[in-house]
C-alpha positions as CSV (number, residue, x, y, z in Angstrom):
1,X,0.0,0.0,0.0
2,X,1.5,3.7,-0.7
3,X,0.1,6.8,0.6
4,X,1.2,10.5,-0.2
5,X,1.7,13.4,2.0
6,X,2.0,16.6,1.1
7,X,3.8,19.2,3.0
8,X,3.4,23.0,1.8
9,X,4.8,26.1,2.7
10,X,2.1,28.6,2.9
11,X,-0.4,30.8,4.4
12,X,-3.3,28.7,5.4
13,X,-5.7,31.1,5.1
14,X,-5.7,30.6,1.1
15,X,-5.0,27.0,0.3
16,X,-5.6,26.8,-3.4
17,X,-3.9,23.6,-3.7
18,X,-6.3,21.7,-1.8
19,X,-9.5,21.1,-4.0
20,X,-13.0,21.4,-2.5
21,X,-14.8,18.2,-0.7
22,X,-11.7,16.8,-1.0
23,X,-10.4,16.0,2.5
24,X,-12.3,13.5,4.7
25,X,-10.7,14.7,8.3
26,X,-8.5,17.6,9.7
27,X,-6.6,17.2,12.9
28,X,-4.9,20.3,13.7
29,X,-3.8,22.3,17.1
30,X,-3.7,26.2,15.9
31,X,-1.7,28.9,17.8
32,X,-3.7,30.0,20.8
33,X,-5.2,33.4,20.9
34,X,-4.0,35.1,24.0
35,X,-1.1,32.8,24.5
36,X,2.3,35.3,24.8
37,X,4.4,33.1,22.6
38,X,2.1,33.4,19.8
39,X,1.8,37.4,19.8
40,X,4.4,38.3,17.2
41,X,2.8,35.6,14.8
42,X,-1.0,36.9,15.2
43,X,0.6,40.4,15.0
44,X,1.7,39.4,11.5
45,X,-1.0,38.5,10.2
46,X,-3.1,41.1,11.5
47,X,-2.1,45.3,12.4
48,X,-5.2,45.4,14.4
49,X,-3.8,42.6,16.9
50,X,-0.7,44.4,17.1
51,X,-2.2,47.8,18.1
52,X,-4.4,45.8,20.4
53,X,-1.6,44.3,21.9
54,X,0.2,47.2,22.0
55,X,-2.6,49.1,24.0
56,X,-3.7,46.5,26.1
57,X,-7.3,46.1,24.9
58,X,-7.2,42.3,25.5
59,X,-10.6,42.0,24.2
60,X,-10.2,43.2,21.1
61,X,-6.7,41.8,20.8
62,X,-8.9,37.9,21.1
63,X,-10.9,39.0,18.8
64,X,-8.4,40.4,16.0
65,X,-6.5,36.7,16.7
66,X,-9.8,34.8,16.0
67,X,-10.1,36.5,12.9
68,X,-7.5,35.1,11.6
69,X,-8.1,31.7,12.8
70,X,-11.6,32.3,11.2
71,X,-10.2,32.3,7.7
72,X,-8.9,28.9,8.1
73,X,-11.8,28.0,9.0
74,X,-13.4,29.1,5.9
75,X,-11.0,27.3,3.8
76,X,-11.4,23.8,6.0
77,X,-15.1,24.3,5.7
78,X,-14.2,24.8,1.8
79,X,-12.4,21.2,1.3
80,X,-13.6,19.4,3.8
81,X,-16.2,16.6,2.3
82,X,-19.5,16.0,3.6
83,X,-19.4,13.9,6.4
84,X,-15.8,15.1,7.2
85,X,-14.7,15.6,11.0
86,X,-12.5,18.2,12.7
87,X,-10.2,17.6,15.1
88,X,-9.4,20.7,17.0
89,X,-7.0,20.9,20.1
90,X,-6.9,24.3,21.9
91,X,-5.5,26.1,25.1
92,X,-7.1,28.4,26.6
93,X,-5.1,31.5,28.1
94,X,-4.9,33.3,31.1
95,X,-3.5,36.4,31.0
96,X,-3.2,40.2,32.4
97,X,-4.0,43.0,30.3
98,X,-4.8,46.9,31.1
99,X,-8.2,45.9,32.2
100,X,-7.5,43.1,34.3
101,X,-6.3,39.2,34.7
102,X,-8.8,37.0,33.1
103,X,-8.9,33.9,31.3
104,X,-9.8,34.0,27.1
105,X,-11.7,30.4,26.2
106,X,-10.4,30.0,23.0
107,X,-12.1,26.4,22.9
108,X,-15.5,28.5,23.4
109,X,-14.4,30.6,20.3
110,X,-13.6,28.2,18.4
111,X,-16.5,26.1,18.9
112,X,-18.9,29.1,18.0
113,X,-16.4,29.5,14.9
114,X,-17.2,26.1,13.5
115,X,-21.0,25.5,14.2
116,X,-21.7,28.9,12.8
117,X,-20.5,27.5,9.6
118,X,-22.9,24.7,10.0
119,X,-20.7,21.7,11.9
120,X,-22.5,19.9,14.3
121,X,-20.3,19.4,17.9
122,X,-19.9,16.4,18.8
123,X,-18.4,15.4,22.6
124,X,-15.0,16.2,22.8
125,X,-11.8,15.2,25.3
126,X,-9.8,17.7,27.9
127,X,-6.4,15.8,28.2
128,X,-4.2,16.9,31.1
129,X,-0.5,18.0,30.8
130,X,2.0,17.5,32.9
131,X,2.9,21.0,34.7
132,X,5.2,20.3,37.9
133,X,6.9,23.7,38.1
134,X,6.8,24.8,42.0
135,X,6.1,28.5,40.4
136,X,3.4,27.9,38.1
137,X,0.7,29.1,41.0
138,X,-0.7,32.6,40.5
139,X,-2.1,35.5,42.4
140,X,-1.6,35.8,46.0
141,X,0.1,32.5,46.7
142,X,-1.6,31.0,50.3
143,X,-3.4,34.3,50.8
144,X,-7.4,33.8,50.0
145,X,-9.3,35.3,48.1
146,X,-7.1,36.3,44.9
147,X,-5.5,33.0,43.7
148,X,-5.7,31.7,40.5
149,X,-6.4,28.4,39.4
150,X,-3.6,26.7,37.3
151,X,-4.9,25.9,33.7
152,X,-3.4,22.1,32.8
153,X,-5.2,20.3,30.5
154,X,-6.2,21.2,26.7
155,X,-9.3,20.9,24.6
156,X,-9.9,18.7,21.8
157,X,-12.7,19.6,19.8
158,X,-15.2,17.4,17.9
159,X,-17.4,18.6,15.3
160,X,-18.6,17.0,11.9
161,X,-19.7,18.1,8.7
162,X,-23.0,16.2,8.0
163,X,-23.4,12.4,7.5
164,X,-20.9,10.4,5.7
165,X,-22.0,7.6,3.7
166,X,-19.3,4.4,2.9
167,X,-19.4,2.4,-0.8
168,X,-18.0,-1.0,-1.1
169,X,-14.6,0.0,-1.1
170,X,-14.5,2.3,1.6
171,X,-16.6,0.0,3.9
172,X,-14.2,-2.9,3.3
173,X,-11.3,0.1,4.3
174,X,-13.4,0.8,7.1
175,X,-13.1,-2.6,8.7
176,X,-10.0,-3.0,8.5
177,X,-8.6,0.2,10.0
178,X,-10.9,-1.1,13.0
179,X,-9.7,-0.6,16.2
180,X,-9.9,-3.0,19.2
181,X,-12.6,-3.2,21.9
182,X,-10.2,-2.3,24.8
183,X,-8.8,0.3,23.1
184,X,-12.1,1.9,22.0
185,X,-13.1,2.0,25.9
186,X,-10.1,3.8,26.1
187,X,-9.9,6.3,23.4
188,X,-13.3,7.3,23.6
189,X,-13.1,8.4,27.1
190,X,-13.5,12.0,27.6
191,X,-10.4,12.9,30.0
192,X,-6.6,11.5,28.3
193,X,-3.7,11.4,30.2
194,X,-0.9,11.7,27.5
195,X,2.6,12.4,28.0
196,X,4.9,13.5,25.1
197,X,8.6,13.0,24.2
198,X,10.8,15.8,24.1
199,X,11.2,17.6,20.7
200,X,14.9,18.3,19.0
201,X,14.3,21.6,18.7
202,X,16.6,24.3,19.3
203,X,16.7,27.9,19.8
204,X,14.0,30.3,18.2
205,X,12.8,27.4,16.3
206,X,11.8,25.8,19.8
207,X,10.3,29.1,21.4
208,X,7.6,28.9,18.2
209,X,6.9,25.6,18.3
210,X,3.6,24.1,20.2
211,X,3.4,20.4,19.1
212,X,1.8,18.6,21.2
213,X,2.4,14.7,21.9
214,X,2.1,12.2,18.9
215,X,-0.4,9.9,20.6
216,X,-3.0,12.5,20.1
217,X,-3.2,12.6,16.2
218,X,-2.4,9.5,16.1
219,X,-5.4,8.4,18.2
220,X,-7.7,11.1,16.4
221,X,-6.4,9.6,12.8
222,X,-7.2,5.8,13.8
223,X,-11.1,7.0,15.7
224,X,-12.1,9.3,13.0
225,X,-11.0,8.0,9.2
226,X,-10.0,4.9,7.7
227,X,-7.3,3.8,5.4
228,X,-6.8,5.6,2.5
229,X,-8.5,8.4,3.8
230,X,-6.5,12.3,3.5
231,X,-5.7,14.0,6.6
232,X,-5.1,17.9,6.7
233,X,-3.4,20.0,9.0
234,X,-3.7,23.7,8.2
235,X,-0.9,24.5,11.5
236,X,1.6,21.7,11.0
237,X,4.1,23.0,13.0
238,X,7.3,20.2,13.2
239,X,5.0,17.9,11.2
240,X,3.6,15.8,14.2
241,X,0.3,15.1,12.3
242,X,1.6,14.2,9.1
243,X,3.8,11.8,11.2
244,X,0.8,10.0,13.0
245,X,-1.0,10.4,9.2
246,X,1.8,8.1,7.6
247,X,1.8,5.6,10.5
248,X,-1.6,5.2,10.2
249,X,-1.7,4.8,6.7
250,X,-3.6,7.3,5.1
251,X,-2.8,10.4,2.7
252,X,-2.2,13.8,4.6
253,X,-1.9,17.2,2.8
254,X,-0.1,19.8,5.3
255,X,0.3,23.6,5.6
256,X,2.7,25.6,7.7
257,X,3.7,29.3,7.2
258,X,6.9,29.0,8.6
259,X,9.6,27.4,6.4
260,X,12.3,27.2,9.2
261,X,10.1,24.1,10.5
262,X,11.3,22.4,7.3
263,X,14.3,20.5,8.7
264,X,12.0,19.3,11.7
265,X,9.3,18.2,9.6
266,X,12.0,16.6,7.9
267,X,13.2,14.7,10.7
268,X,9.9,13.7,12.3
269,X,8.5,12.2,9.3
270,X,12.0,10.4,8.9
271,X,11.3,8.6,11.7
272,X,8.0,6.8,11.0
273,X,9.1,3.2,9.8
274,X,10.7,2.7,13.0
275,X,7.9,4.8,14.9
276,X,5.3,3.0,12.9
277,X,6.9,-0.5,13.6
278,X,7.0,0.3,17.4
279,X,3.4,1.5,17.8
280,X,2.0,-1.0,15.9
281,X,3.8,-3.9,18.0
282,X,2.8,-2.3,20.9
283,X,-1.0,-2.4,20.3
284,X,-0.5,-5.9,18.9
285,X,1.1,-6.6,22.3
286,X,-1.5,-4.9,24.5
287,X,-4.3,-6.9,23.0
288,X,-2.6,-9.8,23.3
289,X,-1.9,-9.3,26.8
290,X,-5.8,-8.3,27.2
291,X,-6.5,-11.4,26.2
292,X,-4.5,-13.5,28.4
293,X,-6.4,-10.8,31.7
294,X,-9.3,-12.1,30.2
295,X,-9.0,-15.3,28.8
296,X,-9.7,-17.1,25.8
297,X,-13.4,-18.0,26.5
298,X,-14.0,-14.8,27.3
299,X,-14.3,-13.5,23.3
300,X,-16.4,-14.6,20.7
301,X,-14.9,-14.2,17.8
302,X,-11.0,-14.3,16.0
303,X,-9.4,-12.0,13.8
304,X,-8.9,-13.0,10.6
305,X,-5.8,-11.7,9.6
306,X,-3.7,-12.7,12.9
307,X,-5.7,-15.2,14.7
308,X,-6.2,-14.1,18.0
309,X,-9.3,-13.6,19.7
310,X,-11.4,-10.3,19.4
311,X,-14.3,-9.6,21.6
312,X,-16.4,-8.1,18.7
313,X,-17.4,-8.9,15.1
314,X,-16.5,-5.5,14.0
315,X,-12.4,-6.3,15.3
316,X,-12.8,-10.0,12.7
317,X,-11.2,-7.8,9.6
318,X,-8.7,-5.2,11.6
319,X,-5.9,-5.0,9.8
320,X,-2.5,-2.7,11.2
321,X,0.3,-1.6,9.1
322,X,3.9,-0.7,9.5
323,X,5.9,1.6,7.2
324,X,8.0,0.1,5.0
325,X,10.1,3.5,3.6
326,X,9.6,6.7,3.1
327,X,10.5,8.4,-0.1
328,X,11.0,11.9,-0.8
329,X,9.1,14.1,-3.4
330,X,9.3,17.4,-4.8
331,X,6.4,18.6,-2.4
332,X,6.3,16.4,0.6
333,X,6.6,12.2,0.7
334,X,5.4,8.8,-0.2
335,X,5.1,6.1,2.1
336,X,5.2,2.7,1.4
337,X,3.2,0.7,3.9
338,X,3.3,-3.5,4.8
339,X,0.7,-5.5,6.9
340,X,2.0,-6.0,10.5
341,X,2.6,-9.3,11.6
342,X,1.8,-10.2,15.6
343,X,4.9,-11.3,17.1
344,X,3.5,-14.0,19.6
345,X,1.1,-16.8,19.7
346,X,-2.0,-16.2,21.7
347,X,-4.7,-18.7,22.7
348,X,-7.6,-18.7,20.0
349,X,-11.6,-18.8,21.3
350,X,-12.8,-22.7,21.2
351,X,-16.0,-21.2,19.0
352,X,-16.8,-18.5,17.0
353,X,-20.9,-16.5,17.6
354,X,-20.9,-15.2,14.1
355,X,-19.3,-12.6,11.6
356,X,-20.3,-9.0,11.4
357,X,-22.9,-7.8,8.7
358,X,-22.1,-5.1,6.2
């Protein structure tokens, strides 16, 4: 199997090279409104932020932000096909301006953003972050009434474009890029705990970066598309996305308005057959290891492709894949995908209920 990933260059709030209906999900996390680091990019793109900024009108500063975040909206509301879903994750701030500490709830902003363009919300997950600094309390320390609670965990918004229908080739993809019972219980909670590794980042380049930790697209990529399926992030920062796009083996188009992230976006994506190879072993080996907790008479039915057991009908087709190699073209990457093979034996169901119906 080969999928393609473009990576391009470019202002986001124009993406001419995408084509309308053409994208079935976009996971994305944006630069936050409000959020210091992020002030000399929003100022950019916008002279009304920057004289906001400049006289501390917060309020109006949000809003000259969100404007900007608005015309990317536009153009994802543009080439995203009907039935599509949009994976947003967003920070809120807190911060002190000339009239006064407050926090800005950008996942509020956003959310009114998207359904006044006609998305439907759909529940979302707050994932928590680690944040142990001993300073990272605000206001009057042990003194009530005027502290400030600490703001550790991140949005992830849910909306969807519609109802999306599946022919016979897509439903057969859709099997396969099942996902297993256990981890379904798991993904689909509302409230993540995810750690993330340390970028090689350095410098300037580091101080504009805001990835956030690969298991999140990659989770997002495996709940809300199937194989084959194209992936777009408009803010693709050091190219986490399109990293957790190729590992889960479908087509990713990326934009990023900052061509010094090209050498990190390099290096992530050239890191996915071994990335792919571990991740998929691990959920191979977690669902073996679920099934031993359980044991085999617990399930009811077997997996066709590696022969283990699977507690549903739905998991009988699931089907992971490691990257082979990637190969470099003149606007992003091909990958070249292989079925992944479980490494161990585990004990098979003595009888099968049934098979899943179409």
């Amino acid at each position: 199997m080969k999928t393609e990933h473009r990576v391009l260059y470019d202002d986001a709030r124009s993406m001419d090279a995408v084509d309308d209906d053409s994208v079935e999900l976009v996971v994305t996390s944006p630069p936050y409104p409000m959020i210091g680091m992020w002030d000399e990019t929003f100022a950019s793109m916008s002279d009304e932020a920057c004289e906001a900024l400049e006289e501390g009108e917060g309020e109006r500063a949000y809003e000259a932000m969100h404007a900007q975040l608005d015309a990317v909206w536009d153009e994802v509301d543009r080439v995203l096909a009907p039935g599509g879903t949009v994976c947003v994750n967003v920070g809120d701030a807190t911060r002190k301006v000339d009239d006064g500490f407050r926090v800005y709830t950008n996942h509020e902003r956003v959310t009114r953003a998207f359904e006044e363009r006609g998305f439907r919300s759909l529940p979302g997950v707050v994932w928590r972050k680690p944040a142990n600094s001993a300073a990272k309390f605000m206001g009057s320390g042990m003194m009530p009434p005027n502290a400030y609670v600490t703001l550790e965990h991140e949005h992830i918004l849910v909306l969807r474009k519609g109802e999306r229908s599946f022919d016979d080739d897509a439903r057969e993809r859709r099997y396969e890029s099942a996902y297993f019972w256990e981890e379904r219980n798991d993904w689909f909670s509302d409230l993540w705990r995810v750690r993330g590794e340390r970028q090689a980042l350095d410098g300037d380049t580091r101080d504009r970066s805001g990835a956030f930790p690969f298991e999140i697209p990659y989770r997002l990529v495996s709940m809300y598309s199937v194989y084959g399926d194209t992936v777009l992030d408009p803010f693709l920062g050091t190219g986490t996305t399109t990293a957790a796009v190729v590992c889960s083996a479908r087509n990713s188009v990326g934009y990023e308005i900052d061509g010094d992230f090209g050498d990190a976006v390099a290096s992530t994506v050239g890191k996915t057959p071994g990335l792919s190879r571990r991740v998929t072993a691990e959920r191979l080996e977690a669902h073996a290891g679920f099934v031993e907790e359980r044991g085999a008479e617990a399930f009811g039915y077997t997996s066709e492709r590696y022969g283990f057991p699977v507690m549903t009908a739905q998991e009988e087709d699931i089907l992971l894949r490691n990257v082979e190699d990637i190969e470099t073209t003149e606007d992003g990457y091909v990958a070249h995908h292989t079925v992944a093979e479980a490494s161990g034996e585990v004990e098979r169901p003595q009888t099968t209920l049934g098979s899943h119906e179409t």
